[in-house]
mmCIF file as gemmi writes it, N, C-alpha and C atoms, coordinates in Angstrom:
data_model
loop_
_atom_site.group_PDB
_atom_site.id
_atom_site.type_symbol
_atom_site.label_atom_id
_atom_site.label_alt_id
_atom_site.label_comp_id
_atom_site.label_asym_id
_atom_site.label_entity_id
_atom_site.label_seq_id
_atom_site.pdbx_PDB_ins_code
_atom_site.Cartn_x
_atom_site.Cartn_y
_atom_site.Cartn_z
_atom_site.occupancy
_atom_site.B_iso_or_equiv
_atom_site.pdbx_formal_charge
_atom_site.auth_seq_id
_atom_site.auth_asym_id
_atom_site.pdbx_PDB_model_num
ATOM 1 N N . UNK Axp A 1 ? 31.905 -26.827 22.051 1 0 ? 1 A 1
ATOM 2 C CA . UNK Axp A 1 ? 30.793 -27.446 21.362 1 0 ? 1 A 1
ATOM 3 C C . UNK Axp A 1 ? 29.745 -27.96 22.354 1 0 ? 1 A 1
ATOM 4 N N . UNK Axp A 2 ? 30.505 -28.472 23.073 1 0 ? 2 A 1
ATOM 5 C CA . UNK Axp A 2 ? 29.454 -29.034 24.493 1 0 ? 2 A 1
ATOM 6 C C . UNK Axp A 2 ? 28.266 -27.533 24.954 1 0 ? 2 A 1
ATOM 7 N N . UNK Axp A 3 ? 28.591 -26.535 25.034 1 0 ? 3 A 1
ATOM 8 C CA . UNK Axp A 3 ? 27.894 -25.747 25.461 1 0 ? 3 A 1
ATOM 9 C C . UNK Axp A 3 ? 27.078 -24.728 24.44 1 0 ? 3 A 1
ATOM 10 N N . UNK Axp A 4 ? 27.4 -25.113 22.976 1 0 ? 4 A 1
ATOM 11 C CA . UNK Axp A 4 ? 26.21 -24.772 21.575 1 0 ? 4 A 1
ATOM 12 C C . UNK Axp A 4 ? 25.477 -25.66 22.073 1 0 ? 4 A 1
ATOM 13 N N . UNK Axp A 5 ? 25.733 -26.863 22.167 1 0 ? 5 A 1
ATOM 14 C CA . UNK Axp A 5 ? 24.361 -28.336 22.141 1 0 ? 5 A 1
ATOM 15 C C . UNK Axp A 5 ? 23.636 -27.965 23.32 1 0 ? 5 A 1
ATOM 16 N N . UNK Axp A 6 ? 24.404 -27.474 24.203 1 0 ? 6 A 1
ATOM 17 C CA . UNK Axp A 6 ? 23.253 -27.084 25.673 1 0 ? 6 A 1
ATOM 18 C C . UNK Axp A 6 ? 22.449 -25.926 25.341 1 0 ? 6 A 1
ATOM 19 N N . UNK Axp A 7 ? 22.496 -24.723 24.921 1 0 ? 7 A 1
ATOM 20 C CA . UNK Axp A 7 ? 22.194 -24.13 24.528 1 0 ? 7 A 1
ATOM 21 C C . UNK Axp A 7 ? 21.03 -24.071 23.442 1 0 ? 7 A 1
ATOM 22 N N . UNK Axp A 8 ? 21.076 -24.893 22.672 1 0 ? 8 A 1
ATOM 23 C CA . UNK Axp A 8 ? 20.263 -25.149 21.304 1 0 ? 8 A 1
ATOM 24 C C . UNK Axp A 8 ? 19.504 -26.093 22.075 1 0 ? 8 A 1
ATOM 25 N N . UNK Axp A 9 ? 19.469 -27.089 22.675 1 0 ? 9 A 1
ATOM 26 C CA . UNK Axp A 9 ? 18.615 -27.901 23.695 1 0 ? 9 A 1
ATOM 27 C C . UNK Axp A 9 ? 18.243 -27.562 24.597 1 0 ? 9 A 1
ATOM 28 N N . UNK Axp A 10 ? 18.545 -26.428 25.345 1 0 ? 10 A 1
ATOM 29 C CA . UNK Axp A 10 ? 17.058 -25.858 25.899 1 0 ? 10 A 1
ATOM 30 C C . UNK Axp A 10 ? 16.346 -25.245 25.866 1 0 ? 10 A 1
ATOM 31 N N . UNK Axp A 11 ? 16.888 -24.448 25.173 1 0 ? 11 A 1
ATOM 32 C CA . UNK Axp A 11 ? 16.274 -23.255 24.052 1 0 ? 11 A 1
ATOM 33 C C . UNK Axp A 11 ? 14.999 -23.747 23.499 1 0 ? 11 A 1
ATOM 34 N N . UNK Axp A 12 ? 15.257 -25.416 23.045 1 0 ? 12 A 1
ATOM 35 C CA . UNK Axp A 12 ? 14.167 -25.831 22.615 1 0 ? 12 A 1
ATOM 36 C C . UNK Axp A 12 ? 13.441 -26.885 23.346 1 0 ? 12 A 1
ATOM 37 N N . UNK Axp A 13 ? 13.698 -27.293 24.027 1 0 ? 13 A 1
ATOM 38 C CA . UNK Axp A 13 ? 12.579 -27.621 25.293 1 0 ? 13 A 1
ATOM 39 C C . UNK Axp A 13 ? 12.185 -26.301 26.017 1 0 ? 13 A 1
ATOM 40 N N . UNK Axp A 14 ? 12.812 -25.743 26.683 1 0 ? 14 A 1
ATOM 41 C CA . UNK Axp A 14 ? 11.824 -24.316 27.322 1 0 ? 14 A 1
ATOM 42 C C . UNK Axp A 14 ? 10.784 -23.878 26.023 1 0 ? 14 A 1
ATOM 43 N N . UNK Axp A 15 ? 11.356 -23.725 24.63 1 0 ? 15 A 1
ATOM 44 C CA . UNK Axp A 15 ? 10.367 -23.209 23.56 1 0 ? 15 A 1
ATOM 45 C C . UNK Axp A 15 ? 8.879 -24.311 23.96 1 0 ? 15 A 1
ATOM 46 N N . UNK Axp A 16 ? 9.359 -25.592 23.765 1 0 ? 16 A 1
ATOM 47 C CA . UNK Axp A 16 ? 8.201 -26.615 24.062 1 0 ? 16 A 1
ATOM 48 C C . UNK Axp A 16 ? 7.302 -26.455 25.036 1 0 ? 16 A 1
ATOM 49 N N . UNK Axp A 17 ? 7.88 -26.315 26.139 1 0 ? 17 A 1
ATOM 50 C CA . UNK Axp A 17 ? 7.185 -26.144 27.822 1 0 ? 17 A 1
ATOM 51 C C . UNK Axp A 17 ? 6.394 -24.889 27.865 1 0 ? 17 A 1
ATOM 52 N N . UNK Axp A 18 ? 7.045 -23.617 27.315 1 0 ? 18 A 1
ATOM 53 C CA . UNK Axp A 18 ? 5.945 -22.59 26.921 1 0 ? 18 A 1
ATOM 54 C C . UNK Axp A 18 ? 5.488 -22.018 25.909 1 0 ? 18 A 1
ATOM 55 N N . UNK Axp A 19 ? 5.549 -22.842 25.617 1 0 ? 19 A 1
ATOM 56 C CA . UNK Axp A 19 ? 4.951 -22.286 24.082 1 0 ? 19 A 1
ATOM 57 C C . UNK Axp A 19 ? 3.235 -22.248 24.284 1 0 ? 19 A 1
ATOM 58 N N . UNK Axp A 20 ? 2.439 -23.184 24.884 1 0 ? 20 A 1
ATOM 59 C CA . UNK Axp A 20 ? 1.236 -22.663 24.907 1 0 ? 20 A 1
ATOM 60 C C . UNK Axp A 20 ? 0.565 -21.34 26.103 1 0 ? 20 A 1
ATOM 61 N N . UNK Axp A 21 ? 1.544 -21.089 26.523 1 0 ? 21 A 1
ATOM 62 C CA . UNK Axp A 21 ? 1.383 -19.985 27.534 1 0 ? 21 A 1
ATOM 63 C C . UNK Axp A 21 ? 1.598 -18.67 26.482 1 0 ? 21 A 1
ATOM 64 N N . UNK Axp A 22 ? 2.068 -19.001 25.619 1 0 ? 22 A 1
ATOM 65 C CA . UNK Axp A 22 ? 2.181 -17.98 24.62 1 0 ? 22 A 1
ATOM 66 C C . UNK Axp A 22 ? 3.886 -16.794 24.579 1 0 ? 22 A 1
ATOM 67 N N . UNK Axp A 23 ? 4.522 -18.081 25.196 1 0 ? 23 A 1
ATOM 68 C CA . UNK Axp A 23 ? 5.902 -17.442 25.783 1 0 ? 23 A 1
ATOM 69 C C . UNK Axp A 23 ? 6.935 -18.126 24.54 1 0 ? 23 A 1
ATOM 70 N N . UNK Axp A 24 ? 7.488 -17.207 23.376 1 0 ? 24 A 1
ATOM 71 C CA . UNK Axp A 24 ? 8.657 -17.599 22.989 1 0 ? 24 A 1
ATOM 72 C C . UNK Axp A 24 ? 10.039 -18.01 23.422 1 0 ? 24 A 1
ATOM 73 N N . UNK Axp A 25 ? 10.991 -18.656 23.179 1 0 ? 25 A 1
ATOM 74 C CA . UNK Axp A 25 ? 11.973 -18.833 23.489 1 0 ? 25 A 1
ATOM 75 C C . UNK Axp A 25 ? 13.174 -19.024 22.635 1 0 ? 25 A 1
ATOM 76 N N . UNK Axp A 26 ? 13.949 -18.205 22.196 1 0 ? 26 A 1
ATOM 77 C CA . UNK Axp A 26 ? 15.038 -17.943 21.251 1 0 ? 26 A 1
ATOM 78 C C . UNK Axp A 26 ? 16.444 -17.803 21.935 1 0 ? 26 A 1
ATOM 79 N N . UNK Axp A 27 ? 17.428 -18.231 20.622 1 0 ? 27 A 1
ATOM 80 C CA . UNK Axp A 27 ? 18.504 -17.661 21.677 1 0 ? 27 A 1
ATOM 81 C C . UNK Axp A 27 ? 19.835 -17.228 20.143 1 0 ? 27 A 1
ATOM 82 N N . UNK Axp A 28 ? 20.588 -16.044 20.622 1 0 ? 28 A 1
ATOM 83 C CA . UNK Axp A 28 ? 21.548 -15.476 20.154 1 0 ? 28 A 1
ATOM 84 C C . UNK Axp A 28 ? 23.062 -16.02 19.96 1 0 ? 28 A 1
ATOM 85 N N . UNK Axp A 29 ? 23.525 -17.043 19.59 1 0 ? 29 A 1
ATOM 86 C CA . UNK Axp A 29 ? 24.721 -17.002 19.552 1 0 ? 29 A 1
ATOM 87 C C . UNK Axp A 29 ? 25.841 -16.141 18.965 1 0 ? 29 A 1
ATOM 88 N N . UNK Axp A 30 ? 26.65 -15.637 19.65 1 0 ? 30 A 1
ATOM 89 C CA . UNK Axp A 30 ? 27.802 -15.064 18.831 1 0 ? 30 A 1
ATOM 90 C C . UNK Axp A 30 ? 28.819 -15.738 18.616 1 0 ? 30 A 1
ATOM 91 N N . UNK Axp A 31 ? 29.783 -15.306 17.259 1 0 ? 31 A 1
ATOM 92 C CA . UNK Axp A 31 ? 30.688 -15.973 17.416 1 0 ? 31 A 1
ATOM 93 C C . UNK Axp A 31 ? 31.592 -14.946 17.956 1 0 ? 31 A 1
ATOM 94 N N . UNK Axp A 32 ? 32.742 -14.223 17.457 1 0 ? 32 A 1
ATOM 95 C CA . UNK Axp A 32 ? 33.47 -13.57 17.668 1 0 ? 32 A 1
ATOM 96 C C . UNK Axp A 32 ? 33.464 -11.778 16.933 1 0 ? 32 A 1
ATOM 97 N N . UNK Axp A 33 ? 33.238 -11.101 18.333 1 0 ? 33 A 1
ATOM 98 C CA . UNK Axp A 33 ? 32.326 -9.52 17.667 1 0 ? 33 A 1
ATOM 99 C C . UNK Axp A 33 ? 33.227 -8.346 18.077 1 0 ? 33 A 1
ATOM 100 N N . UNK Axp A 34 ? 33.666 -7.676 17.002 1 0 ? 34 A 1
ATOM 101 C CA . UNK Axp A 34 ? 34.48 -6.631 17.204 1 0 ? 34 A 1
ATOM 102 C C . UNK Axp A 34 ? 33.524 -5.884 18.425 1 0 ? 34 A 1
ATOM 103 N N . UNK Axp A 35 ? 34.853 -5.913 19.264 1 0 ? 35 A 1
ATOM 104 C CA . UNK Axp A 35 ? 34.712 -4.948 20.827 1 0 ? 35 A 1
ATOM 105 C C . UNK Axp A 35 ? 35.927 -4.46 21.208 1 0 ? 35 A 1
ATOM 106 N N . UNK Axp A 36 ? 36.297 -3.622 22.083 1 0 ? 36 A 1
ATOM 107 C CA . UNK Axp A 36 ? 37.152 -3.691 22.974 1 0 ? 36 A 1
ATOM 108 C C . UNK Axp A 36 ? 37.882 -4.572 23.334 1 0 ? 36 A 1
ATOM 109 N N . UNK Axp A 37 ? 37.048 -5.835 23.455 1 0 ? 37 A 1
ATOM 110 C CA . UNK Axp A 37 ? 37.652 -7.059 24.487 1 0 ? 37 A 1
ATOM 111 C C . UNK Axp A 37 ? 39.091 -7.633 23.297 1 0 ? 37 A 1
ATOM 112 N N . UNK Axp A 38 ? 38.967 -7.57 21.504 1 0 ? 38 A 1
ATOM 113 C CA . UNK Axp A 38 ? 39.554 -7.762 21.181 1 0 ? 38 A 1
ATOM 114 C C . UNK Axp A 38 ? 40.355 -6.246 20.503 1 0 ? 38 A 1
ATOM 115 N N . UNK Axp A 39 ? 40.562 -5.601 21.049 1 0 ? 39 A 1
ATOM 116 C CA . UNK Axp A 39 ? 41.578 -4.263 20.697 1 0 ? 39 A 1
ATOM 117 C C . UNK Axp A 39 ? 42.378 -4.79 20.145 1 0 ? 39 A 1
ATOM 118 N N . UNK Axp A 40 ? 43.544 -5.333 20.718 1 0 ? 40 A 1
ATOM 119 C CA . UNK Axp A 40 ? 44.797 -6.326 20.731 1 0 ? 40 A 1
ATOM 120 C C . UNK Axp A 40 ? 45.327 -7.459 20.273 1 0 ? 40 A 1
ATOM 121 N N . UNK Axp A 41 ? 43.891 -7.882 19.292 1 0 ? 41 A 1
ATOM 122 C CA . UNK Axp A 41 ? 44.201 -9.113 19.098 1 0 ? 41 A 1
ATOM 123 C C . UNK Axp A 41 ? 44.298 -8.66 17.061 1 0 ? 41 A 1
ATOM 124 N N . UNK Axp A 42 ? 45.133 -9.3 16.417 1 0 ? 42 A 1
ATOM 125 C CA . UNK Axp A 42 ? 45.464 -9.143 15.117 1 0 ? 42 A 1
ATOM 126 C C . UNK Axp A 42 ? 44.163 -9.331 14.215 1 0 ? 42 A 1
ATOM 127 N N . UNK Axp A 43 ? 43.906 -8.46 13.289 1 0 ? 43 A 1
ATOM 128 C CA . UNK Axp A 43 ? 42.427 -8.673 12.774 1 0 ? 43 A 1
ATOM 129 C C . UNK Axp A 43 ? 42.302 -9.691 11.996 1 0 ? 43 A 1
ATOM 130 N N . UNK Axp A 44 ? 43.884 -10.286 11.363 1 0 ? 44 A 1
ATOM 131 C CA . UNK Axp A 44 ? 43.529 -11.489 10.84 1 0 ? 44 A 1
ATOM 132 C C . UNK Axp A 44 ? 43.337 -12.705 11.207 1 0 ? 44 A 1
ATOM 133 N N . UNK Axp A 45 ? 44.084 -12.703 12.563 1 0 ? 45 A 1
ATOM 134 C CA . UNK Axp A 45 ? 43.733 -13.816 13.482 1 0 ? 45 A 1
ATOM 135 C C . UNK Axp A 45 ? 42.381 -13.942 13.933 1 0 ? 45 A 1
ATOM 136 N N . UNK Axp A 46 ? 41.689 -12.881 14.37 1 0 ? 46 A 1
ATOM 137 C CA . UNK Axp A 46 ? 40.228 -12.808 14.498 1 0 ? 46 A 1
ATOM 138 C C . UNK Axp A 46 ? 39.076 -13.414 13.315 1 0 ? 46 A 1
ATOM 139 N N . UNK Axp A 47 ? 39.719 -12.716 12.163 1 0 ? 47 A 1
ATOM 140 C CA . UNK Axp A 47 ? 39.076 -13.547 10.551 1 0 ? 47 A 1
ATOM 141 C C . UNK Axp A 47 ? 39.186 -14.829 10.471 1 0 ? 47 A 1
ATOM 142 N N . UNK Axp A 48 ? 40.283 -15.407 10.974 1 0 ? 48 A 1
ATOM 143 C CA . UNK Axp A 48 ? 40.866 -16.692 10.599 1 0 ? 48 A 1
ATOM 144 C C . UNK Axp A 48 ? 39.637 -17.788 11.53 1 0 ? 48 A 1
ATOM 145 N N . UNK Axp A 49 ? 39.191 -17.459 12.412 1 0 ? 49 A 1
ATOM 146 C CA . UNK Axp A 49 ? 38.06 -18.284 13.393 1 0 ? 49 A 1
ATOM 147 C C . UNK Axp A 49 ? 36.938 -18.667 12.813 1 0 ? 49 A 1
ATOM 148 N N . UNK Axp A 50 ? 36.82 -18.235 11.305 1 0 ? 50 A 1
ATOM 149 C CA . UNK Axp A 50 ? 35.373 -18.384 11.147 1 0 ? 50 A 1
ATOM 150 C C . UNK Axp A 50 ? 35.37 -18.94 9.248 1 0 ? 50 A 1
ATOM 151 N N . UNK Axp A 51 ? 35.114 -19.783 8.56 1 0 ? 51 A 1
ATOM 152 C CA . UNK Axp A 51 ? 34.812 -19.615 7.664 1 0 ? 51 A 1
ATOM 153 C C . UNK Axp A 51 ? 34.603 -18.709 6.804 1 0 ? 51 A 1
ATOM 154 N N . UNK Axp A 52 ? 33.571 -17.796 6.699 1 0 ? 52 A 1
ATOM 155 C CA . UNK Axp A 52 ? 33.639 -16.631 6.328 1 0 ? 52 A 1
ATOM 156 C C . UNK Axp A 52 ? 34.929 -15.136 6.748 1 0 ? 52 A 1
ATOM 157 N N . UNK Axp A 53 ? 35.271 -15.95 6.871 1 0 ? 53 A 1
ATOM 158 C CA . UNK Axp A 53 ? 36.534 -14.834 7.355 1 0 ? 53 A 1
ATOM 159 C C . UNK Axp A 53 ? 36.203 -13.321 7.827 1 0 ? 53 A 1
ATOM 160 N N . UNK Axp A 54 ? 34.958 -13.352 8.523 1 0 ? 54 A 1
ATOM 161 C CA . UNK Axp A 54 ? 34.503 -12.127 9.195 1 0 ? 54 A 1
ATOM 162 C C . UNK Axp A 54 ? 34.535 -11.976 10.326 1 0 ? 54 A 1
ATOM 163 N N . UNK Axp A 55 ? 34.602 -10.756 10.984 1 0 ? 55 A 1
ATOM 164 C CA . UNK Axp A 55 ? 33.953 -10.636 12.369 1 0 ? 55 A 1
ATOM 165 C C . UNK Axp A 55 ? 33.185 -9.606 12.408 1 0 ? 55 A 1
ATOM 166 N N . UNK Axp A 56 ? 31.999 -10.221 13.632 1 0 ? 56 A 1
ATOM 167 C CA . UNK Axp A 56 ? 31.201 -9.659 13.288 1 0 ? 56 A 1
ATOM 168 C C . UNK Axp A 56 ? 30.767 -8.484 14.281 1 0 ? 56 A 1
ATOM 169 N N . UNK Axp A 57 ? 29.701 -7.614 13.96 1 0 ? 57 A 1
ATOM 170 C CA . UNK Axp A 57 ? 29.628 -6.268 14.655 1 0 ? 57 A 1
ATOM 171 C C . UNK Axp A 57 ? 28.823 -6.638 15.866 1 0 ? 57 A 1
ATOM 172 N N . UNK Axp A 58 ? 28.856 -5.379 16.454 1 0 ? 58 A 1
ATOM 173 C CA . UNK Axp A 58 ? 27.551 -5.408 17.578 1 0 ? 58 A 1
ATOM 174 C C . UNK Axp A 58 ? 26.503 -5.136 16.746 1 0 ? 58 A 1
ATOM 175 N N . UNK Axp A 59 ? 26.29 -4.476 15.277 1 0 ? 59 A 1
ATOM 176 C CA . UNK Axp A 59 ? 25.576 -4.29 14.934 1 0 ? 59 A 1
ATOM 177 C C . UNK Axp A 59 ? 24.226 -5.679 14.447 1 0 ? 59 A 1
ATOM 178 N N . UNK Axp A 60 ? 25.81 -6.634 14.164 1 0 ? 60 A 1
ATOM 179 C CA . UNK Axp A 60 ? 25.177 -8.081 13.705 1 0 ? 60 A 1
ATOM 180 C C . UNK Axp A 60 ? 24.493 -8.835 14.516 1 0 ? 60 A 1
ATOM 181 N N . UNK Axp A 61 ? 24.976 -8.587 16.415 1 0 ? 61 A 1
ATOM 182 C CA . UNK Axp A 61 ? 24.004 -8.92 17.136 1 0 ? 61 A 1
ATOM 183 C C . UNK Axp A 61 ? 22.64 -8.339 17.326 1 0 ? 61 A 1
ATOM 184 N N . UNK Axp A 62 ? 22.685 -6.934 17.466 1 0 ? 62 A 1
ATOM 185 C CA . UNK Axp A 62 ? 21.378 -6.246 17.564 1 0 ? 62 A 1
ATOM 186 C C . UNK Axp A 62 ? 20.335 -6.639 16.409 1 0 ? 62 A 1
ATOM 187 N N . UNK Axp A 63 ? 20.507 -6.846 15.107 1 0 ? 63 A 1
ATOM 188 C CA . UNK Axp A 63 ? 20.017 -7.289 14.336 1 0 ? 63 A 1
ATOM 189 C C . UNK Axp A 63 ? 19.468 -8.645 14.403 1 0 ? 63 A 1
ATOM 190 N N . UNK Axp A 64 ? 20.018 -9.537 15.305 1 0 ? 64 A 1
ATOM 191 C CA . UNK Axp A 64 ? 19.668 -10.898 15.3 1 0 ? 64 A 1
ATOM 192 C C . UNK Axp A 64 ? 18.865 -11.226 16.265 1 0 ? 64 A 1
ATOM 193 N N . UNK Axp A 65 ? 18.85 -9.993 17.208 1 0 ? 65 A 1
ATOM 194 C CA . UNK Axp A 65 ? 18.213 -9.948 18.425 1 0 ? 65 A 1
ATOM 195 C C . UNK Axp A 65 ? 16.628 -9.377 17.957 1 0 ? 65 A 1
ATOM 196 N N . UNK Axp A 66 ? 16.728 -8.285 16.963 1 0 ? 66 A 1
ATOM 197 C CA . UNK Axp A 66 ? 15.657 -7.367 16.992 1 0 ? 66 A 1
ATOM 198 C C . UNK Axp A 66 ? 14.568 -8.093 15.932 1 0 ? 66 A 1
ATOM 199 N N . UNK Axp A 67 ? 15.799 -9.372 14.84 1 0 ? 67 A 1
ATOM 200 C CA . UNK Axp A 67 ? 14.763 -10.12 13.979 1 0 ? 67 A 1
ATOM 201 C C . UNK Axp A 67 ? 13.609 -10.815 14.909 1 0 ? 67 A 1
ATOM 202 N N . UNK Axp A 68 ? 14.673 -11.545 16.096 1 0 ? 68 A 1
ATOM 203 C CA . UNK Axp A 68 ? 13.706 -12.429 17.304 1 0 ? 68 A 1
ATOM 204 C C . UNK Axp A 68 ? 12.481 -11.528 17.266 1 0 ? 68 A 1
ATOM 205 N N . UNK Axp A 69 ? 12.923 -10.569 18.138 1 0 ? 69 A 1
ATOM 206 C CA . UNK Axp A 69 ? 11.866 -9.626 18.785 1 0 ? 69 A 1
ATOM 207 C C . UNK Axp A 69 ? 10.321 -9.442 17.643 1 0 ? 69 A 1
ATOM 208 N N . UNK Axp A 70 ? 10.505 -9.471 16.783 1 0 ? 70 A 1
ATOM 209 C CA . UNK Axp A 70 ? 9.721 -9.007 15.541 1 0 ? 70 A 1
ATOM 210 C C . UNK Axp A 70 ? 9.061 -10.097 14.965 1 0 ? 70 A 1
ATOM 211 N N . UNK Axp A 71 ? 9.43 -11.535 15.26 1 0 ? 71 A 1
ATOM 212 C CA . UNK Axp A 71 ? 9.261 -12.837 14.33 1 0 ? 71 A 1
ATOM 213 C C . UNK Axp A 71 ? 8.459 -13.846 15.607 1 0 ? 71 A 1
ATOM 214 N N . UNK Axp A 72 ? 7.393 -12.81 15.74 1 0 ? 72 A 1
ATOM 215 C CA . UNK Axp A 72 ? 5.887 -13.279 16.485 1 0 ? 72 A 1
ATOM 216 C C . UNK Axp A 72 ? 5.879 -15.055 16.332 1 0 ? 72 A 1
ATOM 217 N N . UNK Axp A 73 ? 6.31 -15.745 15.684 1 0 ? 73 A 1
ATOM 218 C CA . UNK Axp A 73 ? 5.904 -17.08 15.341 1 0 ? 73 A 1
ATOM 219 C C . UNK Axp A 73 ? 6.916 -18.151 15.563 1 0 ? 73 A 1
ATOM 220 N N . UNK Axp A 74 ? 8.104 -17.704 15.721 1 0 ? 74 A 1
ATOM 221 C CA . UNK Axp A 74 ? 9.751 -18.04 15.862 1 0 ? 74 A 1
ATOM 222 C C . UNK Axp A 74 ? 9.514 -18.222 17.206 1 0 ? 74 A 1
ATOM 223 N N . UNK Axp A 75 ? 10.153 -19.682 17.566 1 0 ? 75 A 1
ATOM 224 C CA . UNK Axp A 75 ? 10.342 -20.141 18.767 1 0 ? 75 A 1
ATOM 225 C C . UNK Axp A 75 ? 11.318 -21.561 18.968 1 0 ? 75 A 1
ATOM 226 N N . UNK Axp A 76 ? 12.115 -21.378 19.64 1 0 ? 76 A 1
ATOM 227 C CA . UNK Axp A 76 ? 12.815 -23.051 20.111 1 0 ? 76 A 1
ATOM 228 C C . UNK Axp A 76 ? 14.305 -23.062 18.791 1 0 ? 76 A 1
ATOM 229 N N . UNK Axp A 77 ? 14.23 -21.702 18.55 1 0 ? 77 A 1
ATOM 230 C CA . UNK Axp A 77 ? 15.446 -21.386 17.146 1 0 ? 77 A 1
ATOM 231 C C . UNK Axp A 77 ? 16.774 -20.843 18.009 1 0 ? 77 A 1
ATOM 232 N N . UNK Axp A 78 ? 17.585 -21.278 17.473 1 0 ? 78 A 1
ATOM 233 C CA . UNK Axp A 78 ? 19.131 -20.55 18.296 1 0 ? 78 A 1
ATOM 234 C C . UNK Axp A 78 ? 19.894 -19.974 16.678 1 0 ? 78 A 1
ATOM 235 N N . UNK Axp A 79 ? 19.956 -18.501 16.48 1 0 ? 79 A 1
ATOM 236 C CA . UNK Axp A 79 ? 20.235 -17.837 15.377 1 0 ? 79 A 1
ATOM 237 C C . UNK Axp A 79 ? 21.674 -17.574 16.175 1 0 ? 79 A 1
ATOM 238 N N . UNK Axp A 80 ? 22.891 -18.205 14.867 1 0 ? 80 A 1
ATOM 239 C CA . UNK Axp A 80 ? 24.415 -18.071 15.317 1 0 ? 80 A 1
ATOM 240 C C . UNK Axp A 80 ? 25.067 -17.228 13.971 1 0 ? 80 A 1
ATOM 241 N N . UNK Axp A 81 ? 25.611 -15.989 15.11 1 0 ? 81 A 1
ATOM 242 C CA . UNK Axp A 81 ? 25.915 -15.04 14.638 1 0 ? 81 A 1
ATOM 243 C C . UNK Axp A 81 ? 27.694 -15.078 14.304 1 0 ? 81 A 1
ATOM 244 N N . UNK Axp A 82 ? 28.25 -15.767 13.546 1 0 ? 82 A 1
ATOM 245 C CA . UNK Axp A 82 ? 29.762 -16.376 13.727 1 0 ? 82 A 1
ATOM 246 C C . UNK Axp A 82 ? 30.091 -16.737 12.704 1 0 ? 82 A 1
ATOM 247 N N . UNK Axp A 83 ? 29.76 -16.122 11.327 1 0 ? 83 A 1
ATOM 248 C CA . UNK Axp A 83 ? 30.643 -16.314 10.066 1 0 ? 83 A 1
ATOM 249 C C . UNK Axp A 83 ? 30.367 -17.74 10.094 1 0 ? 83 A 1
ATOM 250 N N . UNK Axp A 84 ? 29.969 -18.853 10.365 1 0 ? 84 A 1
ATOM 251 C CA . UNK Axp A 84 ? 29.822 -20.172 10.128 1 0 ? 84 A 1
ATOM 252 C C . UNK Axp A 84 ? 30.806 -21.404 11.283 1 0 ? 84 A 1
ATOM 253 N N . UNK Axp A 85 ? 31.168 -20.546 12.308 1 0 ? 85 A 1
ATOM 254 C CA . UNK Axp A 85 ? 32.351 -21.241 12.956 1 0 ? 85 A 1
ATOM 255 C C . UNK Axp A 85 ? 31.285 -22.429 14.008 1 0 ? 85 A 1
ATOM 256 N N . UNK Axp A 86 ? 30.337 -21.956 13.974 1 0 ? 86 A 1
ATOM 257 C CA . UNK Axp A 86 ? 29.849 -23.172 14.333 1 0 ? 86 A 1
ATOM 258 C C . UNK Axp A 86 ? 29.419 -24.856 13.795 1 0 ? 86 A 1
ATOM 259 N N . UNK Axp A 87 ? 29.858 -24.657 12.714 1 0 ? 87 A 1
ATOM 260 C CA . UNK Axp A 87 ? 30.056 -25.647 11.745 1 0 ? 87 A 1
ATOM 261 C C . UNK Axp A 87 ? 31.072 -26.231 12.066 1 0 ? 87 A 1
ATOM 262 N N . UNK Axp A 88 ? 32.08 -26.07 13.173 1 0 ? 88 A 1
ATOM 263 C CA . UNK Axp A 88 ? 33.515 -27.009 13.291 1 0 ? 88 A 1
ATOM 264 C C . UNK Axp A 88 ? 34.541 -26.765 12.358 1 0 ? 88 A 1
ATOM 265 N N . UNK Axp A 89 ? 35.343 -27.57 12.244 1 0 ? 89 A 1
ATOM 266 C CA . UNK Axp A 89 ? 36.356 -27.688 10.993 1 0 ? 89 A 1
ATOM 267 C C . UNK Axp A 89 ? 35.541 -27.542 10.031 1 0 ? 89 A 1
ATOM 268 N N . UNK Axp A 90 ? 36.698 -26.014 9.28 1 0 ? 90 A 1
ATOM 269 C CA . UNK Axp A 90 ? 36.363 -26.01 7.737 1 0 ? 90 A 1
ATOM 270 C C . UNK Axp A 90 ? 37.348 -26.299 6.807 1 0 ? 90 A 1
């Protein structure tokens, strides 16, 4: 958790500091994204991490990445890609 709050806080001070230079600043969180890295790991245990009981794609990142890219006006936002697990205890 310590390192969402860092994350979401500078995200939005850097958004602040350049924003009149005309420089956005966004950021991607994932939660937990079918890869390789989890081959091995039980798919329900992977479900079980998140509220929504999903995991999510690479597709779900590219999408969250490409909304940034496209959303000219969006700045100092941290979009979390994690079935809701950033919410803590559910």
């Amino acid at each position: 958790m310590i390192t969402k709050g860092g994350l979401e806080t500078i995200t939005r001070h850097l958004a602040m500091e350049y924003a009149k230079d005309g420089i956005r600043v966004n950021a991607v969180a994932p939660g937990v994204v079918d890869t390789p890295l989890h081959k091995n790991d039980s798919r329900e245990e992977l479900q079980s991490l998140n509220p929504m009981g999903v995991v999510s794609s690479v597709r779900d990142i590219v999408d969250a990445v490409m909304y940034l890219t496209d959303a000219v006006t969006v700045t100092g936002d941290t979009i979390y890609v994690d079935g809701g697990a950033h919410f803590g205890h559910w």
